[in-house]
PDB file of N, CA, C and O in Angstrom, chain B, residues numbered from 101:
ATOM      1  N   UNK B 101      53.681 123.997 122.539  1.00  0.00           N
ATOM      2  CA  UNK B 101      54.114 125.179 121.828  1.00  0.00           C
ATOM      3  C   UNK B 101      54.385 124.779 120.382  1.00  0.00           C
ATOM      4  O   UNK B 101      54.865 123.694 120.055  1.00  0.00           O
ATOM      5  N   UNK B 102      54.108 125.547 119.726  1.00  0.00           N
ATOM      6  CA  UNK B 102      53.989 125.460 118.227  1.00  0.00           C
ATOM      7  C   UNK B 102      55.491 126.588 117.673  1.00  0.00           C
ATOM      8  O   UNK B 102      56.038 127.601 118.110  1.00  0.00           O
ATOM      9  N   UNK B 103      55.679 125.553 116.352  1.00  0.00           N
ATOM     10  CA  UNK B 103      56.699 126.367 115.856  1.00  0.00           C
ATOM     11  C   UNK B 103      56.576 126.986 114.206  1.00  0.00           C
ATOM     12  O   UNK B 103      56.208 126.173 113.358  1.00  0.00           O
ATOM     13  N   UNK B 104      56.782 127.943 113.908  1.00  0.00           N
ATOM     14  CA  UNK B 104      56.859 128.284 112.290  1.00  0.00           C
ATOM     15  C   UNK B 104      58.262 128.664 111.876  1.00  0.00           C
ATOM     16  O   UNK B 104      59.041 129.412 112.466  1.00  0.00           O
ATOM     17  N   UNK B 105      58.445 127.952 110.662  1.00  0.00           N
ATOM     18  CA  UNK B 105      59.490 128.582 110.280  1.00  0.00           C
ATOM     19  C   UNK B 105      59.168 130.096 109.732  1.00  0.00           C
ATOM     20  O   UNK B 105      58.106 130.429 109.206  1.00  0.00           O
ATOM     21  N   UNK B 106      60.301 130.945 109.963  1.00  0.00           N
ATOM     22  CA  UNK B 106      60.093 132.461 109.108  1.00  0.00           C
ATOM     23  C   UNK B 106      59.858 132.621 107.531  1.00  0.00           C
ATOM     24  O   UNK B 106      59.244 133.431 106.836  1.00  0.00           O
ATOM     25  N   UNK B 107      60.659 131.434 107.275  1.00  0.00           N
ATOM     26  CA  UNK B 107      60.633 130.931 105.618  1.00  0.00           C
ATOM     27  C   UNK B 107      59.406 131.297 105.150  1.00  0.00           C
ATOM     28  O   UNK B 107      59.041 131.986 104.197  1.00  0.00           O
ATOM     29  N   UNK B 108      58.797 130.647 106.085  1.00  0.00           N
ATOM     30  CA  UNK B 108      57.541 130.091 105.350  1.00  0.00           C
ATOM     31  C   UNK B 108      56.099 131.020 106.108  1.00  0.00           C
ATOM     32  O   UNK B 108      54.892 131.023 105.868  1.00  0.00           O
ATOM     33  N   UNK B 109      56.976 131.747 107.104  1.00  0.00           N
ATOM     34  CA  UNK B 109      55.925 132.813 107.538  1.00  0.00           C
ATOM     35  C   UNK B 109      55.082 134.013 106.762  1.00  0.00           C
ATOM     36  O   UNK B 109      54.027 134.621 106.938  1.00  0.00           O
ATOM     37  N   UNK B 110      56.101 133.996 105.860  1.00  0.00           N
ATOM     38  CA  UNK B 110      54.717 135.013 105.273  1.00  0.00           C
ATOM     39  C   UNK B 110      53.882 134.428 104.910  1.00  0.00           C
ATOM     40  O   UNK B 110      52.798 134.960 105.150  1.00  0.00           O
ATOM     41  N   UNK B 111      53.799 132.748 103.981  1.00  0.00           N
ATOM     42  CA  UNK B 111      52.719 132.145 103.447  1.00  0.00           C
ATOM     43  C   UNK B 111      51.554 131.999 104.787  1.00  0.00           C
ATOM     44  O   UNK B 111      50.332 132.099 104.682  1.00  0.00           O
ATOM     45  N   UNK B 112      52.314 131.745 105.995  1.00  0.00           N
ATOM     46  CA  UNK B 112      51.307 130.988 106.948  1.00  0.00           C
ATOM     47  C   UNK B 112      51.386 131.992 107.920  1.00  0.00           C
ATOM     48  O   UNK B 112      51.205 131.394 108.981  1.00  0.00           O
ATOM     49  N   UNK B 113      51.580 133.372 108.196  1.00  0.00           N
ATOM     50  CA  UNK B 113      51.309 134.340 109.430  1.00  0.00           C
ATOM     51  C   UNK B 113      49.688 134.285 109.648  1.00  0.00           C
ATOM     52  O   UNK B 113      48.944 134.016 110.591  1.00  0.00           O
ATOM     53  N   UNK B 114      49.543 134.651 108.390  1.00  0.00           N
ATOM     54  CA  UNK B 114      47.587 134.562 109.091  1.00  0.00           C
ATOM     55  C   UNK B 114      47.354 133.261 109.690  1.00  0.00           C
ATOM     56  O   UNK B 114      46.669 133.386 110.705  1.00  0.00           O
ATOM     57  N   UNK B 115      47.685 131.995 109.426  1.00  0.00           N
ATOM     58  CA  UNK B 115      47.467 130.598 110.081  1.00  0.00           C
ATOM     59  C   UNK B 115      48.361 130.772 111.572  1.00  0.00           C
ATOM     60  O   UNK B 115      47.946 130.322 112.640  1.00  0.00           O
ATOM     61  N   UNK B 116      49.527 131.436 111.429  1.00  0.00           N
ATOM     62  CA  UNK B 116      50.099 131.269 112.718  1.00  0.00           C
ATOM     63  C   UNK B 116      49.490 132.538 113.793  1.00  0.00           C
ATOM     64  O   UNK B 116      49.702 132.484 115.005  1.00  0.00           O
ATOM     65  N   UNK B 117      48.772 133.576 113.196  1.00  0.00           N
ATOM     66  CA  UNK B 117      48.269 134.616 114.162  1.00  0.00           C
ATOM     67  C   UNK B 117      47.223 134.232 114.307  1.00  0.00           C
ATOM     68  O   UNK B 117      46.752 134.845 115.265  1.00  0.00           O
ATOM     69  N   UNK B 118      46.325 133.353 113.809  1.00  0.00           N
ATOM     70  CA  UNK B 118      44.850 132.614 114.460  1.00  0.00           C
ATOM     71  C   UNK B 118      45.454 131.371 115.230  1.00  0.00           C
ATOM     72  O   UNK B 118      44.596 130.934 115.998  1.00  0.00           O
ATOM     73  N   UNK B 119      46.697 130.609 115.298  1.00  0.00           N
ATOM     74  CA  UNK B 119      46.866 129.705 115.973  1.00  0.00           C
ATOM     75  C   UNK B 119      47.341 130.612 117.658  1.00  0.00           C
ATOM     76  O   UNK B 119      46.762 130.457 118.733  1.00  0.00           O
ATOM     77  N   UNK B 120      48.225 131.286 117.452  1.00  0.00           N
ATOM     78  CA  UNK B 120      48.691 132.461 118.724  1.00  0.00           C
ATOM     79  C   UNK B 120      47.358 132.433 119.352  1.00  0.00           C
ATOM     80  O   UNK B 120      47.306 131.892 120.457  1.00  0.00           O
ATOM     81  N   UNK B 121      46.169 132.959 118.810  1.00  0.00           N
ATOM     82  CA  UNK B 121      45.538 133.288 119.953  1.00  0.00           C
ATOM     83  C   UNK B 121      44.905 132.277 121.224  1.00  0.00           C
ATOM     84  O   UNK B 121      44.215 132.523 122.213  1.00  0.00           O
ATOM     85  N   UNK B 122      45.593 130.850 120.586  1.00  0.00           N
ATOM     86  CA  UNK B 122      45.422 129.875 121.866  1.00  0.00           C
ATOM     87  C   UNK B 122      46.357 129.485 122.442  1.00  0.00           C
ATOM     88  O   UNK B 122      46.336 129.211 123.642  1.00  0.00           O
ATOM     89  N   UNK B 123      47.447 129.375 121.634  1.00  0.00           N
ATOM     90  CA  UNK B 123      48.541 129.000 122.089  1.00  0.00           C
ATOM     91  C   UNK B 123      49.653 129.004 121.346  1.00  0.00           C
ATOM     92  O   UNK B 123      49.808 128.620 120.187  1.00  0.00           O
ATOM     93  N   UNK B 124      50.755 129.673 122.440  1.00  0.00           N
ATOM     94  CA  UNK B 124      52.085 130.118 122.158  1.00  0.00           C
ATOM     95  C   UNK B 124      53.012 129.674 120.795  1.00  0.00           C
ATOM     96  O   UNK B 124      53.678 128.640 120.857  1.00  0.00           O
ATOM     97  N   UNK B 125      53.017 130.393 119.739  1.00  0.00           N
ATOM     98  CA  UNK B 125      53.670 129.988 118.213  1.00  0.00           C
ATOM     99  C   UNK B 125      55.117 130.747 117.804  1.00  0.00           C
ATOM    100  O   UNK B 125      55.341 131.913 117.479  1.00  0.00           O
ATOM    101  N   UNK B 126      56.065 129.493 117.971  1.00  0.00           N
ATOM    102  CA  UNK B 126      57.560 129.965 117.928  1.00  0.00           C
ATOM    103  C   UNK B 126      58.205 130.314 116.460  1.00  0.00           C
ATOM    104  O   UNK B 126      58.960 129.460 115.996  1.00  0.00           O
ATOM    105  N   UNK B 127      58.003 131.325 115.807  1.00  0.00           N
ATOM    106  CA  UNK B 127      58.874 131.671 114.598  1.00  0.00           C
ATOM    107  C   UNK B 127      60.659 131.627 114.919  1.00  0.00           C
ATOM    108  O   UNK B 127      61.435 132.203 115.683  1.00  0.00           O
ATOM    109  N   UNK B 128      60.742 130.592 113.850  1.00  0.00           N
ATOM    110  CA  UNK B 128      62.051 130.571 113.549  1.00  0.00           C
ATOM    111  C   UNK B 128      62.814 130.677 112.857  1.00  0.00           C
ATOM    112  O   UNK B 128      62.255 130.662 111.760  1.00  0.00           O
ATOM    113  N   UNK B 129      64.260 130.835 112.673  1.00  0.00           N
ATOM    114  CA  UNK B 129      65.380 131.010 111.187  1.00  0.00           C
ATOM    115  C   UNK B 129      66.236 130.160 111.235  1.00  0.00           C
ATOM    116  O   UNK B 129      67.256 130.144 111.923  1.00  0.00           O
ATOM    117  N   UNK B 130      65.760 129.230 110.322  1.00  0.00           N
ATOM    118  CA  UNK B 130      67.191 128.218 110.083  1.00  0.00           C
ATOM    119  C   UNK B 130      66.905 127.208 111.222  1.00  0.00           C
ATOM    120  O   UNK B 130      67.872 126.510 111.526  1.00  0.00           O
ATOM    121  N   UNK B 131      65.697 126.987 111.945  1.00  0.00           N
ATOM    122  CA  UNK B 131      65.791 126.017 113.024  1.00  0.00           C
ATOM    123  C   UNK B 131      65.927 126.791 114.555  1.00  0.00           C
ATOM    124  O   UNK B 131      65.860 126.263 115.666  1.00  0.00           O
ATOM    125  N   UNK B 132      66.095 127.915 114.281  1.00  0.00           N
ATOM    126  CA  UNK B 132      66.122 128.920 115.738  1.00  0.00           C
ATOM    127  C   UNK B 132      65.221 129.367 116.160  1.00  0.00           C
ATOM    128  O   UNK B 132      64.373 129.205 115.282  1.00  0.00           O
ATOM    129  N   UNK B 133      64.595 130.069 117.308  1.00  0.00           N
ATOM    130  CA  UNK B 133      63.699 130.768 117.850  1.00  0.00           C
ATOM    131  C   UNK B 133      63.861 132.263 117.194  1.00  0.00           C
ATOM    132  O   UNK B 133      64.994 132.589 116.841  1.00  0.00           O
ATOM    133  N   UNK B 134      63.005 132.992 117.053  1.00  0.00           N
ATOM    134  CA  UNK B 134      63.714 134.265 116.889  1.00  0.00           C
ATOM    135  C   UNK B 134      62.558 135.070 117.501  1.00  0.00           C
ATOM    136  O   UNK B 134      62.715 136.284 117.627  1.00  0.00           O
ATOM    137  N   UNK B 135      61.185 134.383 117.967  1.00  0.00           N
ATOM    138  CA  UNK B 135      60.297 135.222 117.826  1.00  0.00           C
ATOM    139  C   UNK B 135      59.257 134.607 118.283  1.00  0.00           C
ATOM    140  O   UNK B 135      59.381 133.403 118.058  1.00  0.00           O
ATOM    141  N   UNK B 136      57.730 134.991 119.126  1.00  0.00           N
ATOM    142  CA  UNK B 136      57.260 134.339 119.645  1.00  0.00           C
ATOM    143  C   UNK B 136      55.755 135.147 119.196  1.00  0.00           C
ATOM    144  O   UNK B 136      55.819 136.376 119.174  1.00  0.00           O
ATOM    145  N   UNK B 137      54.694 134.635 118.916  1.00  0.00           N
ATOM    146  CA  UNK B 137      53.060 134.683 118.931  1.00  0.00           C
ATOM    147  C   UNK B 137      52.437 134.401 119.886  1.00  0.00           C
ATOM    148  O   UNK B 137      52.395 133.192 120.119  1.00  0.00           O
ATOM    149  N   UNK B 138      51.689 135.327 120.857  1.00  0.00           N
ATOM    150  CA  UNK B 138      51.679 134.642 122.381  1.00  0.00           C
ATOM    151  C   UNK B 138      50.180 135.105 122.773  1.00  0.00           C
ATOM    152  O   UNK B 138      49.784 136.250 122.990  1.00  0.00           O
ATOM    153  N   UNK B 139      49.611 134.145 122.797  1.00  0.00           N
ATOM    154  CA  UNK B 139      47.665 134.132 122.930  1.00  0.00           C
ATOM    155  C   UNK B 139      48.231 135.415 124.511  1.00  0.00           C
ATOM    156  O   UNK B 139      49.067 135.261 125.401  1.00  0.00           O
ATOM    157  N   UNK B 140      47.034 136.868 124.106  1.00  0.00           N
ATOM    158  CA  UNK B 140      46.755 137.703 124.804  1.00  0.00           C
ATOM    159  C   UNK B 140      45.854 137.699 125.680  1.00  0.00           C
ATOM    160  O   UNK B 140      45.771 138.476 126.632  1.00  0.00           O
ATOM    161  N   UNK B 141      44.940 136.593 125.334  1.00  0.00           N
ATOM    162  CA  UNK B 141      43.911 136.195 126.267  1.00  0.00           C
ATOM    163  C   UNK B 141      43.263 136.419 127.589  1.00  0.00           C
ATOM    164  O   UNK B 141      42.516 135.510 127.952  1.00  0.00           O
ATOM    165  N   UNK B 142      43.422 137.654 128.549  1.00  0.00           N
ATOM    166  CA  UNK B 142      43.290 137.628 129.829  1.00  0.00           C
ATOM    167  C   UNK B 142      44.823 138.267 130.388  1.00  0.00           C
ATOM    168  O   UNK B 142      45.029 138.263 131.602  1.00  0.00           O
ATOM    169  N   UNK B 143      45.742 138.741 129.561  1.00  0.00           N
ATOM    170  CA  UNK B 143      46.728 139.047 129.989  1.00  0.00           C
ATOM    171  C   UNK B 143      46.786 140.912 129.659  1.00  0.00           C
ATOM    172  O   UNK B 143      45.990 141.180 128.759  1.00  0.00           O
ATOM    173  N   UNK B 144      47.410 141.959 130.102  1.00  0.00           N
ATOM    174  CA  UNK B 144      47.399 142.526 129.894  1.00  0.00           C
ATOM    175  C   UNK B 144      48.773 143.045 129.131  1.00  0.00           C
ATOM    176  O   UNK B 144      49.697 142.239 129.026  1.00  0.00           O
ATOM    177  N   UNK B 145      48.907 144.283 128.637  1.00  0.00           N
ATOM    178  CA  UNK B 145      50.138 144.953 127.803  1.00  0.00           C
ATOM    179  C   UNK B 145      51.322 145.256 128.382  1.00  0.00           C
ATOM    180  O   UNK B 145      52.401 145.560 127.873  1.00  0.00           O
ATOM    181  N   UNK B 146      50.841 145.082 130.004  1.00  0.00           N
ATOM    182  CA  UNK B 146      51.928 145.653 131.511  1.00  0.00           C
ATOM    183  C   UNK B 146      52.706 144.237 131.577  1.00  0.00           C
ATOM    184  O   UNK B 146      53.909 143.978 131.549  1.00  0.00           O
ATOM    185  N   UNK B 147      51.703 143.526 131.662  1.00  0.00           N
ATOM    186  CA  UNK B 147      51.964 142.030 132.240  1.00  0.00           C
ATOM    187  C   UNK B 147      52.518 141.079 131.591  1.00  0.00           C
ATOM    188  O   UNK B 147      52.938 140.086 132.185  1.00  0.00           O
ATOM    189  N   UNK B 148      52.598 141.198 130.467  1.00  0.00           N
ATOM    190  CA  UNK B 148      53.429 141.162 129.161  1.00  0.00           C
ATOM    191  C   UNK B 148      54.827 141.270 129.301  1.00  0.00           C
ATOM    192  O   UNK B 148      55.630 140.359 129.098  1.00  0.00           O
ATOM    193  N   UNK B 149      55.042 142.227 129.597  1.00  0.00           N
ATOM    194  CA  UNK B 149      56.090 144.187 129.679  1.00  0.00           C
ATOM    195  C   UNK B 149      57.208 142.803 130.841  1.00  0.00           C
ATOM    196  O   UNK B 149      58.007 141.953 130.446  1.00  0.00           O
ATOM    197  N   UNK B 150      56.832 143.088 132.043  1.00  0.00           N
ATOM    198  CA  UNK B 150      56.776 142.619 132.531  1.00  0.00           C
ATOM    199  C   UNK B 150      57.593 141.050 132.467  1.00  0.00           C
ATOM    200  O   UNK B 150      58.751 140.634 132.488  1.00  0.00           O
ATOM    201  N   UNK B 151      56.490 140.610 132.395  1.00  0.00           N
ATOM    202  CA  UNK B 151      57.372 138.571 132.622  1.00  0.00           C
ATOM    203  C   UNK B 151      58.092 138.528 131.194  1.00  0.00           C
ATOM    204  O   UNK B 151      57.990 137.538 130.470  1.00  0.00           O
ATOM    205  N   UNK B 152      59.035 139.984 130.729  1.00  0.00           N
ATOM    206  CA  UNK B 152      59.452 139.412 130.039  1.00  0.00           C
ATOM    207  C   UNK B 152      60.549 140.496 129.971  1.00  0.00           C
ATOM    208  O   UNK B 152      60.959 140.822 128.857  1.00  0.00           O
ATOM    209  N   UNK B 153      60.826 140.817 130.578  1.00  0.00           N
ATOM    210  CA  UNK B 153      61.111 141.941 130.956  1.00  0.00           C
ATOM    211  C   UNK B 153      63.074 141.537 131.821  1.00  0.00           C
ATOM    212  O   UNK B 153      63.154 141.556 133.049  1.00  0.00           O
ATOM    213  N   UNK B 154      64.490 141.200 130.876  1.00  0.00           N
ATOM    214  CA  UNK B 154      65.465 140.915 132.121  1.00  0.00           C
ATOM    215  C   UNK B 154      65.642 141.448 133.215  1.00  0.00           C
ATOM    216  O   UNK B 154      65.816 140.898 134.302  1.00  0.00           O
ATOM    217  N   UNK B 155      65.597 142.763 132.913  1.00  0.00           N
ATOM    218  CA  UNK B 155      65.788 143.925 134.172  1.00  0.00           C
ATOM    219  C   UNK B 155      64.718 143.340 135.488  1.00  0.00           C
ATOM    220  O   UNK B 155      65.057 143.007 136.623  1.00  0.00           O
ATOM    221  N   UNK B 156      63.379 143.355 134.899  1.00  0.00           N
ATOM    222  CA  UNK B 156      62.481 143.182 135.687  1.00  0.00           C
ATOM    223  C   UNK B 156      62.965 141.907 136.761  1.00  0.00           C
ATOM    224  O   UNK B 156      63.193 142.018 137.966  1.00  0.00           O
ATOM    225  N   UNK B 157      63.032 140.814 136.010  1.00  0.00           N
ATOM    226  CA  UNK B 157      63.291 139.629 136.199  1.00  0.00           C
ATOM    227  C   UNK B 157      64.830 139.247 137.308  1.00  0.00           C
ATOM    228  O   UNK B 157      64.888 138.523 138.302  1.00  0.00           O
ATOM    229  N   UNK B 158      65.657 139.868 136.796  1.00  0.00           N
ATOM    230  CA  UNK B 158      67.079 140.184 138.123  1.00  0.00           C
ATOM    231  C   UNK B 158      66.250 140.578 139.222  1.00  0.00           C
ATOM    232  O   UNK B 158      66.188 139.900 140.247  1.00  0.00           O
ATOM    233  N   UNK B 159      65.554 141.731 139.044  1.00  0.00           N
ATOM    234  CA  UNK B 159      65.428 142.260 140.598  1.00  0.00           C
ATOM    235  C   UNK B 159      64.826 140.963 141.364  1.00  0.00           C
ATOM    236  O   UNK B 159      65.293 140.439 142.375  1.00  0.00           O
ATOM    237  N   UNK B 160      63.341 140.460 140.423  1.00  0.00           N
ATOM    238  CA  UNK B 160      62.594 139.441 141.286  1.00  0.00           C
ATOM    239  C   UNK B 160      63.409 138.358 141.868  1.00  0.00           C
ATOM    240  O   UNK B 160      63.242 137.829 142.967  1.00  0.00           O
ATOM    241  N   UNK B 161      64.667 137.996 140.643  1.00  0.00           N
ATOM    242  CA  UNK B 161      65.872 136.738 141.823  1.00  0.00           C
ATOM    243  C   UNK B 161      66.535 137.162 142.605  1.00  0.00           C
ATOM    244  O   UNK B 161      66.962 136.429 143.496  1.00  0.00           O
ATOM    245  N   UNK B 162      66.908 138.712 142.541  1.00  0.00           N
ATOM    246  CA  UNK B 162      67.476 138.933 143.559  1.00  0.00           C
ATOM    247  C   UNK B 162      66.645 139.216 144.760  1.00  0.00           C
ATOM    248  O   UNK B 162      67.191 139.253 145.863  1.00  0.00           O
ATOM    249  N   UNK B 163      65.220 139.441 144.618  1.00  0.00           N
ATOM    250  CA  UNK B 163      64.800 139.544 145.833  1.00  0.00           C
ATOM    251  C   UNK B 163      64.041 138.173 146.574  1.00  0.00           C
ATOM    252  O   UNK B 163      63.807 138.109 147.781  1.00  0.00           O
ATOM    253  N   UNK B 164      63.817 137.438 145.888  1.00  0.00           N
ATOM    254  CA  UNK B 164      64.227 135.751 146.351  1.00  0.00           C
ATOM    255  C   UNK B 164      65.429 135.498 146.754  1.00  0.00           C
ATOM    256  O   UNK B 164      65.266 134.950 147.844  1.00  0.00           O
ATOM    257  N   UNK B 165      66.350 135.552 146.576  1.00  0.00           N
ATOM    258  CA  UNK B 165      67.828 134.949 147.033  1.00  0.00           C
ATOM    259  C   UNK B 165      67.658 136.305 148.193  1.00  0.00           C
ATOM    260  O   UNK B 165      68.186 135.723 149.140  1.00  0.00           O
ATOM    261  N   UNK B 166      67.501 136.896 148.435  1.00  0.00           N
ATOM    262  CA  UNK B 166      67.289 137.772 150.033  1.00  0.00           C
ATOM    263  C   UNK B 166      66.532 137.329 150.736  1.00  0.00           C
ATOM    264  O   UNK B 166      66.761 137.334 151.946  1.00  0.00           O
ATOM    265  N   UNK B 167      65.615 136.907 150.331  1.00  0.00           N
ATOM    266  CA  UNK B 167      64.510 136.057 151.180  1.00  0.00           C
ATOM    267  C   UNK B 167      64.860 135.172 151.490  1.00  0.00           C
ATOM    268  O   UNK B 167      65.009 135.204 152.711  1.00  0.00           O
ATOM    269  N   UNK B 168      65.166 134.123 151.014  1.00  0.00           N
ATOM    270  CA  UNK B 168      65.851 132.935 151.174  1.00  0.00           C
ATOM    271  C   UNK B 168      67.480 132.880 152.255  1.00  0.00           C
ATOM    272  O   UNK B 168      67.868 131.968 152.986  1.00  0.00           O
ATOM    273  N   UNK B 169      68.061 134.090 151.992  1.00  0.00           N
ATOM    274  CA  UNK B 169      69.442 134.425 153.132  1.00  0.00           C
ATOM    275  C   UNK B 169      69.047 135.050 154.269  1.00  0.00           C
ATOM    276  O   UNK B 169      69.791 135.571 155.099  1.00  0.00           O
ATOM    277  N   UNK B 170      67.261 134.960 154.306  1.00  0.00           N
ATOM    278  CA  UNK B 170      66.383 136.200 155.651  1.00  0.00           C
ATOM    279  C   UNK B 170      67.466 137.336 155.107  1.00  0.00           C
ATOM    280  O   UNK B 170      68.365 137.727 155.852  1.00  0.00           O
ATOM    281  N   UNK B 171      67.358 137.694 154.137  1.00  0.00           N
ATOM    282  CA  UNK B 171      68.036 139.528 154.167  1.00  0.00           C
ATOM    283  C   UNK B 171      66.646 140.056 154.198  1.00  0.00           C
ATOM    284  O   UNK B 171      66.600 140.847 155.140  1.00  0.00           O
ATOM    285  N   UNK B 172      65.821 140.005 153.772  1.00  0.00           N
ATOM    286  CA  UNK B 172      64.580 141.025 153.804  1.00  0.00           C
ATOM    287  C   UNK B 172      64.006 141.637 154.907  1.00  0.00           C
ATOM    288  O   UNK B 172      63.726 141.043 155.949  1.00  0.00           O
ATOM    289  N   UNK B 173      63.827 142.804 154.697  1.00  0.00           N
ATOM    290  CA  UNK B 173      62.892 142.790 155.833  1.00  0.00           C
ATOM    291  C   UNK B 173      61.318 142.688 155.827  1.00  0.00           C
ATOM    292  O   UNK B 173      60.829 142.505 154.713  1.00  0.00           O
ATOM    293  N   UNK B 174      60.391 142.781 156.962  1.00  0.00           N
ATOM    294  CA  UNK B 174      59.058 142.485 156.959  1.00  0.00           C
ATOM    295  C   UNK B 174      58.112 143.389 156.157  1.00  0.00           C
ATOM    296  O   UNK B 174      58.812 144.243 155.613  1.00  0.00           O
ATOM    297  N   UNK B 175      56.892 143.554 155.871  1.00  0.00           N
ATOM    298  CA  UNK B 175      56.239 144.477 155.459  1.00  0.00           C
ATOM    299  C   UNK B 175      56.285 145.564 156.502  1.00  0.00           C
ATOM    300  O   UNK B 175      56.702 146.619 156.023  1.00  0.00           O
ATOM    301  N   UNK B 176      55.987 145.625 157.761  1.00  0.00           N
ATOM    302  CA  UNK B 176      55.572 146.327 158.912  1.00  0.00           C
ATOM    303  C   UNK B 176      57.122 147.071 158.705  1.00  0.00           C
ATOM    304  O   UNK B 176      56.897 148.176 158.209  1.00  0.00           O
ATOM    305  N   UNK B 177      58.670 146.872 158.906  1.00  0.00           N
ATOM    306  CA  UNK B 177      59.362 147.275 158.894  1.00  0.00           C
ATOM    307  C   UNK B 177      59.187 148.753 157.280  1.00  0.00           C
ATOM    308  O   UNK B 177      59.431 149.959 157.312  1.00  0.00           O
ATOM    309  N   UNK B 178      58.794 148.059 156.375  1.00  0.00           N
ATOM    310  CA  UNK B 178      59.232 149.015 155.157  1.00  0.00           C
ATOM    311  C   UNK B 178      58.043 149.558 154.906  1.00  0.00           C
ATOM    312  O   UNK B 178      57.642 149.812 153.770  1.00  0.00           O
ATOM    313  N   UNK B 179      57.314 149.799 156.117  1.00  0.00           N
ATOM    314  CA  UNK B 179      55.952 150.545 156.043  1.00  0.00           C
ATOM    315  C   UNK B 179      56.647 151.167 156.751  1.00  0.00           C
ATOM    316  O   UNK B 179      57.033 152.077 156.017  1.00  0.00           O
ATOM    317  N   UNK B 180      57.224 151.351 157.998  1.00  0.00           N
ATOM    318  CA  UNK B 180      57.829 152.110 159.155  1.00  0.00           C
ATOM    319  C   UNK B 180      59.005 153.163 158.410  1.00  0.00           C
ATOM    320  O   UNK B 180      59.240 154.343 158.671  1.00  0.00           O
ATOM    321  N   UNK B 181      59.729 152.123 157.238  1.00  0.00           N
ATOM    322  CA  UNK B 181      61.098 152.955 157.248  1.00  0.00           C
ATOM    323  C   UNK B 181      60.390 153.824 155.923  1.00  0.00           C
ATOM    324  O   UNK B 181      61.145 154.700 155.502  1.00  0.00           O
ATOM    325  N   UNK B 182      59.437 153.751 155.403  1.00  0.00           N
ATOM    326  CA  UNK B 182      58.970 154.875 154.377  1.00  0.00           C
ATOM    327  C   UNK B 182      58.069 155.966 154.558  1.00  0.00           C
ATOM    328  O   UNK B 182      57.686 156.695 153.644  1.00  0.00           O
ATOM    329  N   UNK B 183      57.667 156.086 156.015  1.00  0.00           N
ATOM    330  CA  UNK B 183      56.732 156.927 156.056  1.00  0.00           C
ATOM    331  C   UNK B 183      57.491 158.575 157.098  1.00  0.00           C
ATOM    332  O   UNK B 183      56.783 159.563 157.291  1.00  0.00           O
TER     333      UNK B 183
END
């Protein structure tokens, strides 16, 4: 992963938006992250949305840590209890 400072991002955005499209370019302030350039390559605008998403992301640990305590139930069950 590649990093730019913001400083210096306006001189080098066009260098850092042709580097993004291979791989992931971290704009920063003062030495921080603030911001990310992220090759789109095969990914879509959902999928994006998505793995990046906190809300999204709670539910998926919480529905691992159910799995993992057997709280879940089967597919066949939540085919049964929705129809």
């Amino acid at each position: 992963m590649k990093t730019v400072e913001v400083s210096a991002a306006h001189k080098r955005l066009r260098a850092a938006l042709r580097q993004g499209e291979e791989e992931t370019v971290v704009l920063t302030r003062r030495g921080k992250p603030v911001a990310a350039v992220v090759p789109m390559k095969g990914v879509d605008a959902e999928s994006l949305a998505l793995g990046t998403s906190r809300k999204f992301l709670s539910i998926l640990r919480r529905s691992f840590r159910e799995l993992d305590a057997e709280q879940a139930i089967s597919l066949a069950e939540m085919r049964r209890r929705i129809k």
